[in-house]
C-alpha positions in Angstrom: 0.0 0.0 0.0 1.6 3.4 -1.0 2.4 6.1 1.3 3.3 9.9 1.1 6.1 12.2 2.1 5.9 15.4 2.7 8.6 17.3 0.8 7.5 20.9 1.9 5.4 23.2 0.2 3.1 22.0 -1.5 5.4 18.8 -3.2 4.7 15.2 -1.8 6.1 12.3 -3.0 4.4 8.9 -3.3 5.6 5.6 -2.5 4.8 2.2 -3.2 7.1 -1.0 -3.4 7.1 -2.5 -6.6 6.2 -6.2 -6.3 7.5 -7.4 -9.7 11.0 -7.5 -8.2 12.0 -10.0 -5.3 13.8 -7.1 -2.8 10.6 -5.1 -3.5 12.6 -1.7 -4.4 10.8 1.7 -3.5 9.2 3.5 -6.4 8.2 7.3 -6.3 7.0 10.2 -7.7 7.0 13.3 -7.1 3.1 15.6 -6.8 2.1 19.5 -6.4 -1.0 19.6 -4.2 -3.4 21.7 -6.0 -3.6 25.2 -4.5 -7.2 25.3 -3.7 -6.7 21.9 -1.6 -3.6 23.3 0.2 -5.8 26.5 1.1 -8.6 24.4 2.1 -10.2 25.2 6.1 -10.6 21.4 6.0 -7.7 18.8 6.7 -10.4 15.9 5.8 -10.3 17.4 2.1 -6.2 17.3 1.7 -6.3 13.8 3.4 -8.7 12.6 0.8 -6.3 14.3 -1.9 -3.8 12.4 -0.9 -5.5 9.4 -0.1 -6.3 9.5 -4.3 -3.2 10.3 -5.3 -1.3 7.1 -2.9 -3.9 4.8 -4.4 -3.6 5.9 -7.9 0.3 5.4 -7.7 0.0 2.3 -6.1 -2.2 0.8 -8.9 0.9 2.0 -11.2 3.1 0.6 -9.8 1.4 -3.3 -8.8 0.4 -3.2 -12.4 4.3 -2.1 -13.7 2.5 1.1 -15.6 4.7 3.2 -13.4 7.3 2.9 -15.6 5.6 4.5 -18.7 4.4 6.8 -16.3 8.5 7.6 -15.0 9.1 7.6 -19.1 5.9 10.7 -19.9 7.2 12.7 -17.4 10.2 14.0 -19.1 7.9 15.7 -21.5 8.3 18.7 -20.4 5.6 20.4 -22.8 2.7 17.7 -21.9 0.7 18.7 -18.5 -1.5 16.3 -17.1 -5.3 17.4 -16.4 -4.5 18.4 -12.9 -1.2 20.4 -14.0 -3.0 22.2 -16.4 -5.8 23.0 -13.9 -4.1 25.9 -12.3 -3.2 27.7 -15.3 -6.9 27.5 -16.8 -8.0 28.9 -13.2 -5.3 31.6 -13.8 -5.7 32.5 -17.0 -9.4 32.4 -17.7 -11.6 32.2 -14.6 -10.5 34.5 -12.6 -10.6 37.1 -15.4 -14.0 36.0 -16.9 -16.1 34.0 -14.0 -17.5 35.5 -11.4 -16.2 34.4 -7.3 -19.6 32.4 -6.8 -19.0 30.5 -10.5 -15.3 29.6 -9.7 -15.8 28.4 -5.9 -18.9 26.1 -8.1 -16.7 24.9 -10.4 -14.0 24.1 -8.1 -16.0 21.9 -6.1 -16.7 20.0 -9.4 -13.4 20.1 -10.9 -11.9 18.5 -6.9 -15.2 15.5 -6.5 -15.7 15.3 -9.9 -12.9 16.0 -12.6 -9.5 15.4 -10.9 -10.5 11.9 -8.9 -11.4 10.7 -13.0 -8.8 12.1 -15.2 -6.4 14.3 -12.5 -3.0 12.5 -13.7 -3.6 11.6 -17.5 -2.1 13.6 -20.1 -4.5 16.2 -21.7 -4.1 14.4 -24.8 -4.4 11.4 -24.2 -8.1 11.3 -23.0 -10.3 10.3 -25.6 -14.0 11.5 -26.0 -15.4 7.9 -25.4 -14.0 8.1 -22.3 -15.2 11.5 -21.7 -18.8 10.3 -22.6 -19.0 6.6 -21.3 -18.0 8.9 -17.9 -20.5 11.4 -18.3 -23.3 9.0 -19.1 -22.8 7.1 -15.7 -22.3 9.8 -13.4 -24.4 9.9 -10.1 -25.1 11.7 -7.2 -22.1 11.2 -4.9 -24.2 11.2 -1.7 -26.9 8.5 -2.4 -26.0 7.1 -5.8 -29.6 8.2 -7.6 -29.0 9.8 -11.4 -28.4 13.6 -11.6 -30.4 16.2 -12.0 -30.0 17.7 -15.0 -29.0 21.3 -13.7 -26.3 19.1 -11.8 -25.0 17.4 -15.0 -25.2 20.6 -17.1 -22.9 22.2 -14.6 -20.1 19.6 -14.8 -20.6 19.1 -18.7 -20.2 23.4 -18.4 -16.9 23.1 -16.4 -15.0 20.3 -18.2 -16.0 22.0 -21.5 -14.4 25.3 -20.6 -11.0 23.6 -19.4 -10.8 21.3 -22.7 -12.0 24.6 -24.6 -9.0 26.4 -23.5 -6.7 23.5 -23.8 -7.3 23.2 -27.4 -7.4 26.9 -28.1 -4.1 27.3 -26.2 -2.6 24.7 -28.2 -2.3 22.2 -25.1 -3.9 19.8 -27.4 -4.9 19.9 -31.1 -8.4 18.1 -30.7 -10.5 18.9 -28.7 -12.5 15.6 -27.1 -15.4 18.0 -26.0 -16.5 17.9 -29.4 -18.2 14.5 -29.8 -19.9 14.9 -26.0 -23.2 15.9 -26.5 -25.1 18.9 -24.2 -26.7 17.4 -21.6 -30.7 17.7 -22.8 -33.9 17.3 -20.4 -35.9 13.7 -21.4 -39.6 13.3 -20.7 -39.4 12.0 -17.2 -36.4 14.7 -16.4 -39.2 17.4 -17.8 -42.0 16.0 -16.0 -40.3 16.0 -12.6 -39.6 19.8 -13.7 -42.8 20.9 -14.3 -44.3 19.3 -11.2 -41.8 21.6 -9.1 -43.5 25.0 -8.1 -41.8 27.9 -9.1 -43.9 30.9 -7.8 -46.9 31.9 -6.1 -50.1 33.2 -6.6 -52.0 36.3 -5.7 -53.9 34.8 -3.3 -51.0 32.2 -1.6 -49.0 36.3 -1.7 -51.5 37.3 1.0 -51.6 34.3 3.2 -47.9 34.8 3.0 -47.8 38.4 3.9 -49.8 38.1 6.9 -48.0 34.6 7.9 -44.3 36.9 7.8 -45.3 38.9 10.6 -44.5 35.2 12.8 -40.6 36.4 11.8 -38.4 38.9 13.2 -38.8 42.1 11.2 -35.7 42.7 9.5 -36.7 39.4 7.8 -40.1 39.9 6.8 -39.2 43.0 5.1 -36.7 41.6 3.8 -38.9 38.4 2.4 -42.0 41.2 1.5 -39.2 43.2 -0.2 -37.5 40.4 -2.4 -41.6 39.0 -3.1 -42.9 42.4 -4.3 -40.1 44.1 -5.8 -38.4 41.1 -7.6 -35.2 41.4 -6.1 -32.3 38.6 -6.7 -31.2 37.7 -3.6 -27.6 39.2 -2.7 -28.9 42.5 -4.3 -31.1 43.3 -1.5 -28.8 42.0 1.1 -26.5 44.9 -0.3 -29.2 47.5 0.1 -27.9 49.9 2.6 -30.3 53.0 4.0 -28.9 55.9 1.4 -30.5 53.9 -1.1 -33.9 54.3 -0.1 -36.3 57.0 -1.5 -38.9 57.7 0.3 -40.5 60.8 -1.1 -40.5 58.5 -4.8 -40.6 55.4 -2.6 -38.1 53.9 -4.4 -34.8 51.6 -4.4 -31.5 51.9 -5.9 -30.1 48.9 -6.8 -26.0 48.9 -7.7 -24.7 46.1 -5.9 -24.9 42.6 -4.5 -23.4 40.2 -1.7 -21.9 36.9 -3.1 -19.1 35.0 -2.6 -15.6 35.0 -3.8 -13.5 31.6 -4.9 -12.8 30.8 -1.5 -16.5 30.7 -0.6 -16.1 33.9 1.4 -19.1 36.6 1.6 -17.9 39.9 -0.4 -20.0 43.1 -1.7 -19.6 43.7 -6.0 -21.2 45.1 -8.3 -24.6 43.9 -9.6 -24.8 41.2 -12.9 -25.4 43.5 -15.3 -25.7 46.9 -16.6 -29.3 46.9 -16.4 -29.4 45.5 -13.2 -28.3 48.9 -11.8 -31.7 51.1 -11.5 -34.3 52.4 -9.0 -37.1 49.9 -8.3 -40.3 51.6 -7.5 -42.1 49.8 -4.1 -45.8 50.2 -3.0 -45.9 53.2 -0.6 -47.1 51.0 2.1 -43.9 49.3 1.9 -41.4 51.8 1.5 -43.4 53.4 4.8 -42.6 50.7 6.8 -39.3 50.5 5.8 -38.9 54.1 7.4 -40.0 53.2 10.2 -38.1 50.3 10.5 -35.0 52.6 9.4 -35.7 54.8 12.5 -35.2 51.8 14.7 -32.2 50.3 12.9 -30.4 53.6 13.8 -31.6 53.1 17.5 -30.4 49.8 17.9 -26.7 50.8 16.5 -26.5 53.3 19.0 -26.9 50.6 21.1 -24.8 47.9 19.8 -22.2 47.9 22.4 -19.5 46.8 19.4 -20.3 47.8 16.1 -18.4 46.0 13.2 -19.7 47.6 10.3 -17.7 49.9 9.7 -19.4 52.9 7.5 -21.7 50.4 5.8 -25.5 50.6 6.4 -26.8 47.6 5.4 -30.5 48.0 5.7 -30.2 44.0 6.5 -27.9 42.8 9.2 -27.4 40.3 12.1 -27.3 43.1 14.8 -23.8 44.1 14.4 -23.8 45.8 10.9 -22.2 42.6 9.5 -23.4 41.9 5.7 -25.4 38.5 5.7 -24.0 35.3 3.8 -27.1 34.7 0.9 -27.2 31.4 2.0 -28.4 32.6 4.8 -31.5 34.4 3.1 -32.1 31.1 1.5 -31.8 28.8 4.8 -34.1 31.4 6.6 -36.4 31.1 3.9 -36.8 27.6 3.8 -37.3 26.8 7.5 -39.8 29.7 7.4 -41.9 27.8 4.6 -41.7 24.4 6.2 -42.5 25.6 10.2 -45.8 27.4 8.9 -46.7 24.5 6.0 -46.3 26.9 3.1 -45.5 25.0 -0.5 -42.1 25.0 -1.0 -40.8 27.7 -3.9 -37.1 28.8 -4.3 -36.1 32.3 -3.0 -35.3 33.0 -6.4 -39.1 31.9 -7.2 -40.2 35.3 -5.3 -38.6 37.2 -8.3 -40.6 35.0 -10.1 -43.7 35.6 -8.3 -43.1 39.4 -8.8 -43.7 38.7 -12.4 -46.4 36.4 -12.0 -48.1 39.5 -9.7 -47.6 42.2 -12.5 -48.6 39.8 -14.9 -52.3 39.2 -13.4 -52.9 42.9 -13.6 -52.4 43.1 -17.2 -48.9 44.3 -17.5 -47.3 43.6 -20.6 -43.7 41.8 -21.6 -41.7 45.3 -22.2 -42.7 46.5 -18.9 -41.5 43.6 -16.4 -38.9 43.4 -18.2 -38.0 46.6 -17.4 -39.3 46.6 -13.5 -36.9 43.0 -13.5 -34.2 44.8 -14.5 -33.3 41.7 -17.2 -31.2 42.0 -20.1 -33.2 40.2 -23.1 -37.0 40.1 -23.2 -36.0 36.2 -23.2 -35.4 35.7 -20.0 -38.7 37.9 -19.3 -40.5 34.9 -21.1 -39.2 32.8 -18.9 -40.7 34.2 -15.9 -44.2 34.7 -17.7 -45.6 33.5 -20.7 -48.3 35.9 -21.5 -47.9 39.2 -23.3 -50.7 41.8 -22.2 -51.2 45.5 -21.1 -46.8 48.9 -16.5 -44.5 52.6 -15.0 -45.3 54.3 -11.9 -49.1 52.7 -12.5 -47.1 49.4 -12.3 -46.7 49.5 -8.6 -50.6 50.3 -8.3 -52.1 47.1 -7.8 -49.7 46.5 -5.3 -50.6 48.7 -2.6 -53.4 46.7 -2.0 -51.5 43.9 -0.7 -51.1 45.8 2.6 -51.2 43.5 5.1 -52.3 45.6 7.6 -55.0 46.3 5.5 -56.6 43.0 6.3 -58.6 42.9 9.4 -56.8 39.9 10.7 -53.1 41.3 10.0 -51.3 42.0 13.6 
């Protein structure tokens, strides 16, 4: 069984005695733990790095491979799938993917990508291989078939390095070519369609009224996110400059994500369009200033502020910016304590649509008040095209909660 020696750094070398010869003589090679596992917060995930690596040189050796292997590595100009890992990261996803896609496709490229094809040349993995892979790939916790979203992402992620590879000259063909797009079948688009994606007016108000069970930062939050269509790290960024209350309005320029190390950071929002005041219903946006009045209260209390000058309008207590996972956890336990349907946070964006839809806006308009791109995407979220501005926001007001007789 093969062992490892730290050499220092980030260099190990691997060991395993080679049982085709009677002294059973020491073979070795020499290994660069991958950045992203040497930085990792987890010993459990450079142990099981290792643990890959010791078994994969021991399989070598038993099976006298290592010696091709010893012979490949003096070509200096070939780099193996894991070697040429780094420089892809380097080159092209830190200047082109956002922190939140590379710590993604990290995650894939460590349990998927590098366990598979990690130490073969880039060049020497064939497409069959690539796709006889693919088409058995399964969910790593309980073994059931992927979800398509799942697959798409890994078929994304190996794509892009193979991509680059070939249009770096790493290899001349590229054996992405012949693997098809992962593509939804019938039972994959049934199981789709049965999953809710937004709510409707009338599930809106039972919702409303049931927010007032949360702590108010939150349901403000949740009413905020439900009726203005907010994506989810752009109202976490919201901070109490950016609130109009004579126009009762919000400005929307940034968002809270997370970087490639899966650490919570404020940016700038998706797109250029995304930037832009969101009108609210007036009911809202005056409960907002009151709830602004007591934020300020409560930091001149906070016996130790770490916020700095930021002023999120959403925060733990302490001015801190939220993680978005924590918007989404919040919103899920939320759903399930009071027996609510479940629909993604994202699916309150959705539901935003689905709101200005039912009052006859038309495309063009939510489009707009979405802040999306491409009237595509718009299409996505609706599929009706009817007859939206500041009389957008009119129908809205009435969803006052307070407004109901039974609203706290």
């Amino acid at each position: 069984m093969a062992w490892s020696e730290h050499l220092g750094g980030n260099r190990y070398k691997l060991v395993e005695r080679d049982p085709s010869k009677a002294s059973r003589p020491k073979r070795s090679m020499v290994v660069e733990m991958p950045p992203e596992v040497v930085s990792a917060r987890s010993d459990k995930k450079r142990e099981s790095w290792l643990a890959v690596q010791e078994d994969k040189w021991s399989q070598l050796v038993t099976t006298g491979k290592h010696q091709d292997k010893g012979k490949n590595r003096n070509r200096s100009k070939k780099k193996t799938f894991a070697e040429f890992i780094p420089t892809w990261r380097k080159v092209y996803a830190e200047e082109n993917m956002s922190g939140e896609t590379i710590f993604n496709t990290n995650n894939i490229i460590e349990a998927r990508l590098i366990p598979e094809f990690g130490d073969t040349w880039m060049d020497e993995i064939p497409t069959l291989w690539i796709a006889e892979w693919f088409a058995g790939l399964k969910n790593l916790k309980n073994g059931n078939p992927l979800a398509i979203n799942s697959k798409l992402n890994i078929y994304k992620a190996i794509k892009s390095i193979f991509d680059k590879a070939h249009a770096w000259g790493v290899i001349t063909e590229n054996p992405m070519n012949g693997v098809d797009r992962p593509t939804v079948n019938k039972k994959e688009k049934k199981r789709m369609n049965a999953i809710k994606q937004d709510y409707t007016k009338e599930e809106v108000a039972e919702l409303l009224l049931a927010m007032y069970r949360l702590p108010t930062r939150w349901r403000l939050y949740f009413t905020g996110v439900m009726l203005g269509g907010f994506r989810r790290g752009e109202f976490l960024a919201v901070e109490l400059p950016s609130l109009d209350y004579q126009h009762y309005r919000i400005y929307i320029e940034n968002q809270i994500t997370i970087d490639q190390d899966g650490q919570k950071v404020e940016s700038e929002v998706k797109t250029e369009e995304s930037e832009a005041w969101v009108p609210m219903p007036k009911w809202y946006m005056e409960e907002l200033q009151a709830y602004e009045r007591q934020w300020r209260k409560a930091k001149l209390r906070c016996p130790k502020w770490l916020g700095g000058d930021k002023q999120y309008l959403f925060h733990s207590g302490k001015g801190v910016m939220y993680f978005p996972s924590t918007a989404t956890n919040t919103w899920a336990k939320f759903l399930k304590k009071n027996g609510f349907p479940h629909v993604k946070l994202h699916g309150l964006r959705h539901t935003a649509a689905t709101l200005l839809r039912e009052h006859g806006a038309d495309q063009r308009s939510i489009q707009k008040f979405l802040r999306h791109t491409k009237l595509e995407t718009t299409d996505r979220y609706t599929h009706e095209k009817e007859p939206v501005n500041r009389n957008l926001i009119a129908p809205l007001e009435a969803m006052n909660p307070k407004a109901k007789k039974i609203a706290p």
